[in-house]
C-alpha positions as CSV (number, residue, x, y, z in Angstrom):
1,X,-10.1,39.1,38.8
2,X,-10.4,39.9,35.1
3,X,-10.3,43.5,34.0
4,X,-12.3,45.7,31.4
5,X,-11.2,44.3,27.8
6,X,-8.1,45.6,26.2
7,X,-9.3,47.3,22.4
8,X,-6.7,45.4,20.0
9,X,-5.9,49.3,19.0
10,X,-3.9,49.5,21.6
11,X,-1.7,46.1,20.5
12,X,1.0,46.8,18.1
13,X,0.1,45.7,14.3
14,X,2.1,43.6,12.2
15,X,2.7,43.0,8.9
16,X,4.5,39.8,7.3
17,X,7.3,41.1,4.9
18,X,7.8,40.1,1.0
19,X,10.7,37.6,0.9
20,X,14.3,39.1,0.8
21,X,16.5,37.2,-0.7
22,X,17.3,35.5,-4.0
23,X,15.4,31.6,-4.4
24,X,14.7,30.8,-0.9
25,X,14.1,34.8,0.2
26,X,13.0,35.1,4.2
27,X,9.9,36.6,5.7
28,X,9.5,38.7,8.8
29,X,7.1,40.3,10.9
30,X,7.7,43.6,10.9
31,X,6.0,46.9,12.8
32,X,5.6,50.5,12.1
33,X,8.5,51.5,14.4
34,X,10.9,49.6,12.6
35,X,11.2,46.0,14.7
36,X,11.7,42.9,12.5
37,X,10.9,39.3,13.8
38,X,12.7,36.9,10.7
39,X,9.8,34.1,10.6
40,X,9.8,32.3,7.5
41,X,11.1,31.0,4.7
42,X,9.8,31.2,0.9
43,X,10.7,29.1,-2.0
44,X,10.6,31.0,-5.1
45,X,10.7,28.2,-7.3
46,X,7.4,26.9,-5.7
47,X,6.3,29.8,-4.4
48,X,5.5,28.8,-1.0
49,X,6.4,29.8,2.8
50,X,9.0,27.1,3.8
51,X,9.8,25.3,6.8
52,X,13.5,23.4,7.5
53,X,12.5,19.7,7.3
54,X,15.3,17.5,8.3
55,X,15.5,14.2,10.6
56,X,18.2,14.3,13.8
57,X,20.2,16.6,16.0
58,X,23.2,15.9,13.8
59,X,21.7,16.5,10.1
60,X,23.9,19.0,8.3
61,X,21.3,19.5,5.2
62,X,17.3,19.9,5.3
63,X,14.9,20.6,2.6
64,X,12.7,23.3,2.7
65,X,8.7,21.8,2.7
66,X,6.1,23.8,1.9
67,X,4.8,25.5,5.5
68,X,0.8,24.8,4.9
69,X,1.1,21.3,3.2
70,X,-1.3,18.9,4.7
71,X,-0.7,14.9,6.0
72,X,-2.4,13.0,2.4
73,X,-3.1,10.2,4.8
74,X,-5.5,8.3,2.6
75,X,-5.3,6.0,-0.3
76,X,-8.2,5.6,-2.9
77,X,-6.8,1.6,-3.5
78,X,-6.5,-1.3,-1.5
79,X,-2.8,-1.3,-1.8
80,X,-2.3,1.9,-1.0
81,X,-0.5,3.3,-3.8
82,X,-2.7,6.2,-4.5
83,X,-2.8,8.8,-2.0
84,X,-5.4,10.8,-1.6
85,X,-6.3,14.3,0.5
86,X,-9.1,14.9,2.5
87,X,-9.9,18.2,3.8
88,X,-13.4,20.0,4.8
89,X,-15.7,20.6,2.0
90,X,-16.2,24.0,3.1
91,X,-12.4,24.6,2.9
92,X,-9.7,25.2,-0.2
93,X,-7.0,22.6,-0.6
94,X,-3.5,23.5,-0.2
95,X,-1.7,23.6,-2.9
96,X,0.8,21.1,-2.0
97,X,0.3,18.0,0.0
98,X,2.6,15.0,1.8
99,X,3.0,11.5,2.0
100,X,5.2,8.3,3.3
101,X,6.0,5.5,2.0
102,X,3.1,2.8,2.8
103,X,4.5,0.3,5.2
104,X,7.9,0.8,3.9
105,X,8.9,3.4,5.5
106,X,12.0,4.1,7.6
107,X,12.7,6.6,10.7
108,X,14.5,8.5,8.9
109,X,12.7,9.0,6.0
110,X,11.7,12.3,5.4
111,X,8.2,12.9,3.7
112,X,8.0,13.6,-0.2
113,X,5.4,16.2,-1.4
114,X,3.0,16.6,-4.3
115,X,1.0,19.2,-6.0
116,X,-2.6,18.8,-5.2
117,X,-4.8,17.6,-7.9
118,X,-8.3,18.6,-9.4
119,X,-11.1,17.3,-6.8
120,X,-12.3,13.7,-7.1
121,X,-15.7,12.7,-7.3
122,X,-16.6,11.4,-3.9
123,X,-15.1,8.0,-3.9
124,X,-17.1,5.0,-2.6
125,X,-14.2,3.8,-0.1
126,X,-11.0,5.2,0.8
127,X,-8.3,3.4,2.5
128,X,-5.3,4.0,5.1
129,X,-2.0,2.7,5.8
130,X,-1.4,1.1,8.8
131,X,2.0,-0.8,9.4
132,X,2.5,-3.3,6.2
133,X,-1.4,-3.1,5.9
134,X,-3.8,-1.4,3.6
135,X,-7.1,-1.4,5.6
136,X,-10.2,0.0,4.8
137,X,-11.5,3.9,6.0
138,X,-15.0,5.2,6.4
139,X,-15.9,7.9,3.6
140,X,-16.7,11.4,5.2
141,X,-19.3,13.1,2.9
142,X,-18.7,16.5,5.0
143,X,-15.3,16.1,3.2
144,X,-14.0,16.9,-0.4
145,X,-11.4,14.4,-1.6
146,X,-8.6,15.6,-3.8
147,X,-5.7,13.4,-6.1
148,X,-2.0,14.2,-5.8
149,X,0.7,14.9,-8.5
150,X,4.2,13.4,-8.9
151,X,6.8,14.4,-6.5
152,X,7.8,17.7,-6.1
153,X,11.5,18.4,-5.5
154,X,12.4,21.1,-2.7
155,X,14.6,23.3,-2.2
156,X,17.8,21.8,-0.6
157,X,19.5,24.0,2.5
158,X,22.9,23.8,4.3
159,X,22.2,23.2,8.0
160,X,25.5,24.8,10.2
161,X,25.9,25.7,13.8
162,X,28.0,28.9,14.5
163,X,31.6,28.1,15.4
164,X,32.3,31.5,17.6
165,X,35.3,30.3,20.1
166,X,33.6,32.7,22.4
167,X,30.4,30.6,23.2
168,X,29.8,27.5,24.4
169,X,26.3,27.3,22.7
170,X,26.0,28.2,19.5
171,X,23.2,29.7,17.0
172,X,22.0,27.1,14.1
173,X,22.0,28.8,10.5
174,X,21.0,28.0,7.2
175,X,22.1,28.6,4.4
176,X,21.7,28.2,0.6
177,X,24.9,28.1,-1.1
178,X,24.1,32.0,-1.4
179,X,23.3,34.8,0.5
180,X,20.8,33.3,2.4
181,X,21.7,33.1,6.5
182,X,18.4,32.2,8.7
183,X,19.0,31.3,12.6
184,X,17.0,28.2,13.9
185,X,13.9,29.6,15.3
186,X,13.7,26.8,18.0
187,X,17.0,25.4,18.6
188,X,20.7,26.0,19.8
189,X,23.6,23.9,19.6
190,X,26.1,23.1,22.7
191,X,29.6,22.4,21.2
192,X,30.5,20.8,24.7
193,X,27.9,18.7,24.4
194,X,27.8,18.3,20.7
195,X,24.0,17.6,21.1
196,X,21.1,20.8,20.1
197,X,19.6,22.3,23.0
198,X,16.6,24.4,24.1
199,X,16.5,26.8,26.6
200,X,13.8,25.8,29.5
201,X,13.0,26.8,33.2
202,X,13.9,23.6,35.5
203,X,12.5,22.5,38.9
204,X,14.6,24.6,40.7
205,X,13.8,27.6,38.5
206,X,17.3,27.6,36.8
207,X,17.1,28.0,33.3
208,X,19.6,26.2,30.9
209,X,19.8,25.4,27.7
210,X,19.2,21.7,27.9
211,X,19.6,18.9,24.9
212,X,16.5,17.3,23.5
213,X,16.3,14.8,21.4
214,X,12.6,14.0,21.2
215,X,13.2,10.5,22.5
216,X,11.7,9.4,26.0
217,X,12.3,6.8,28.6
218,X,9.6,4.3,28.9
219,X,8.9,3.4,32.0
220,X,6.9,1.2,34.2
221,X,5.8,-1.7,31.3
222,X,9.0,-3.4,30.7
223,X,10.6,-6.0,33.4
224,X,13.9,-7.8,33.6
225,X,12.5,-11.0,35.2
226,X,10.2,-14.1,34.1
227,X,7.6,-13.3,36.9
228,X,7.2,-9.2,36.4
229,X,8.4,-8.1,39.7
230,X,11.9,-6.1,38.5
231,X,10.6,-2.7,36.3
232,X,13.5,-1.7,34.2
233,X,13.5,1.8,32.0
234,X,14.5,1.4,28.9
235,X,14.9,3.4,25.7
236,X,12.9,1.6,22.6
237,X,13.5,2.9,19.6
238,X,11.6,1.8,16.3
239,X,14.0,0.5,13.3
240,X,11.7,0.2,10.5
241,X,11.7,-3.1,8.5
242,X,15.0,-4.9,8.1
243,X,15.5,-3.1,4.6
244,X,16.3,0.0,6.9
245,X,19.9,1.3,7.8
246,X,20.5,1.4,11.9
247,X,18.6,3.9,13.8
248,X,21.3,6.4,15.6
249,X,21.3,6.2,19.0
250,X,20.3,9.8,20.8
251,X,22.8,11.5,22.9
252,X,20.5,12.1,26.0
253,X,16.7,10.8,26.6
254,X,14.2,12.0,28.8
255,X,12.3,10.6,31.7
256,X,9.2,12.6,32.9
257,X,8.6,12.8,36.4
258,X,5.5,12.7,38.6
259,X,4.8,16.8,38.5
260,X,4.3,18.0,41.8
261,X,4.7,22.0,41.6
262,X,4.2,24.5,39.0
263,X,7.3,23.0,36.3
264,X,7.1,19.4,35.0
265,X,9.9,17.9,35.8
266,X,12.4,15.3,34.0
267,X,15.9,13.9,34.4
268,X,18.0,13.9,31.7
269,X,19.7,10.3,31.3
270,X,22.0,8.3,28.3
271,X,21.2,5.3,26.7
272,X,23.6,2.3,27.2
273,X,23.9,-1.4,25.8
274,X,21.0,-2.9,23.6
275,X,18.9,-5.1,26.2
276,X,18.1,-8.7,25.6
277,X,15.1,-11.0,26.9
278,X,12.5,-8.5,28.2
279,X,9.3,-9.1,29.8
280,X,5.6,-7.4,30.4
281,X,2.3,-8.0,32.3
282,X,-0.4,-9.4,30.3
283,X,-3.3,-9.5,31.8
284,X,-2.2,-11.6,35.1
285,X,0.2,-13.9,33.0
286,X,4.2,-12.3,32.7
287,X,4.5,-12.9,29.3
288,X,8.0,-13.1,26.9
289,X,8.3,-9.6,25.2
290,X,8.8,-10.3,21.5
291,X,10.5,-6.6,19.5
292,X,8.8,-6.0,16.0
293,X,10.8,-3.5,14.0
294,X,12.2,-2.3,17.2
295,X,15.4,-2.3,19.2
296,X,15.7,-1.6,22.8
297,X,18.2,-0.1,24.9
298,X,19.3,0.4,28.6
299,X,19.7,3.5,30.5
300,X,22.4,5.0,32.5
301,X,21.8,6.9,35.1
302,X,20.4,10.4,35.8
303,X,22.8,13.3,34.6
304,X,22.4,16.4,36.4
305,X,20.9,19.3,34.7
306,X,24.2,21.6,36.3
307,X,26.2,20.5,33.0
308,X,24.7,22.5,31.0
309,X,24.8,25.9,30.3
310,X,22.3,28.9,32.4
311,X,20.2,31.2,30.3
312,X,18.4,34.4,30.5
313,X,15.7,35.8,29.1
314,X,17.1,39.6,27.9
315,X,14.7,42.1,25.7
316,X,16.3,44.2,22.9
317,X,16.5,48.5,23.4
């Protein structure tokens, strides 16, 4: 049953705090009775909010991107060279904008940003990466089509987990050389486990602070015999064109489960030896699986989730 509406007087009102701090100066929402929630980031030298933007569990330094950029997906050439953005026509352009590398890119390449230009006249065709390709896009006349700048250069951070002998997981920080000292909003760090963590409610409605490296299992496509009747799970991780240095490994992958209460469920497992000749099911032939910028591991077994550490939820007085 659904009661009466609440009036939104009766919620608590917020206010997002000017920066404190010297060139990269954090924001917080704050309320009348004195509470303070540290959210963002600001870059005074671009004078923008800020997000971290780094790539793996183990990266010690991030830059800090600007927090409302948008993806300049588009290219206005048929090399895709010249990036373009594309946003509603009834909507202003952020003033900054980011890009990768067309068809050269590598995992871990980070993206590079750029002041937004003056608007374009409607072009007659726009383009869009895909892989080593350039292929031709559809031109939205409800949208307004913008040029970028040169490259932008952020804002570099230190990225540090605490080192308190008293905890087993500790709070992520970073930090900017000065007096800057801003906890990860999202993630911890378990110095057992030397792997980040985030605290979630389990199957057996434990919650632990459990490592998670964005990288799944796949499962159910890939066999180990000429005639498709062995699944194997395996962990296939993209490489990038040759020119691009070894991928790292993750520490732990995930394997989703079929969900059959209220929790999805998962198993936590480790990667193990690069695999060789794989198979799939094509159509009703059990065809030769051929990698393309790809390398693919094996995976160990399940780990259980009682290695790492319990959590509670605990509110501040």
């Amino acid at each position: 049953a659904v009661t009466s509406e609440v009036d939104t007087s009766q919620l608590v009102p917020l206010a997002l705090s000017a920066p404190m701090g010297d060139t990269i100066g954090v924001r917080s929402w704050t309320s009348p009775d004195g509470a303070a929630l540290p959210t963002l980031l600001h870059d005074s030298t671009t004078n923008t909010d800020c997000t971290p933007q780094y790539y793996g569990d183990s990266a010690t330094t991030a830059a800090c991107a600007p927090s409302d950029a948008l993806d300049a997906y588009l290219d206005r050439d048929m090399t895709c060279t010249q990036p373009t953005l594309d946003i509603a026509s009834t909507c202003s352009p952020p003033p900054y904008a980011y890009t990768y590398p067309s068809g050269t890119s590598c995992p871990e390449d980070l993206a590079s940003y750029h002041a937004v230009g003056t608007k374009m006249t409607t072009p007659a065709t726009v383009y869009e990466p895909f892989g080593s390709l350039c292929l031709m896009d559809g031109v939205d006349m409800t949208e307004s089509y913008y040029s970028l700048g040169s490259n932008v250069s952020l804002s570099q951070l230190q990225r540090t987990p605490d080192t308190l002998a008293s905890h087993r997981v500790q709070l992520i920080h970073y930090g900017d050389g000065g007096s800057l000292h801003y906890r990860d909003p999202t993630y911890l760090y378990d110095s057992q486990e030397m792997a980040v963590c985030v605290p979630e409610q389990l199957s057996d409605n434990s919650i632990r602070c459990v490592p998670d490296s964005g990288i799944q299992v796949t499962t159910g496509f890939f066999y180990s015999d000429s005639t498709c009747r062995t699944a194997i799970d395996v962990v296939d991780l993209y490489t990038g064109p040759t020119s691009c240095a070894p991928v790292t490994l993750p520490q732990y992958v995930r394997k989703y489960l079929a969900t059959t209460g209220c929790t999805e469920s998962f198993e936590l497992h480790q990667p193990t030896t690069e695999l060789g000749t794989l198979y799939y099911e094509n159509g009703s032939a059990c065809t030769k699986y051929a990698p393309s910028e790809e390398v693919i591991y094996g995976v160990g077994p399940a780990i259980s989730t009682s290695n790492f550490v319990t959590a509670a939820i605990t509110t501040d007085n």
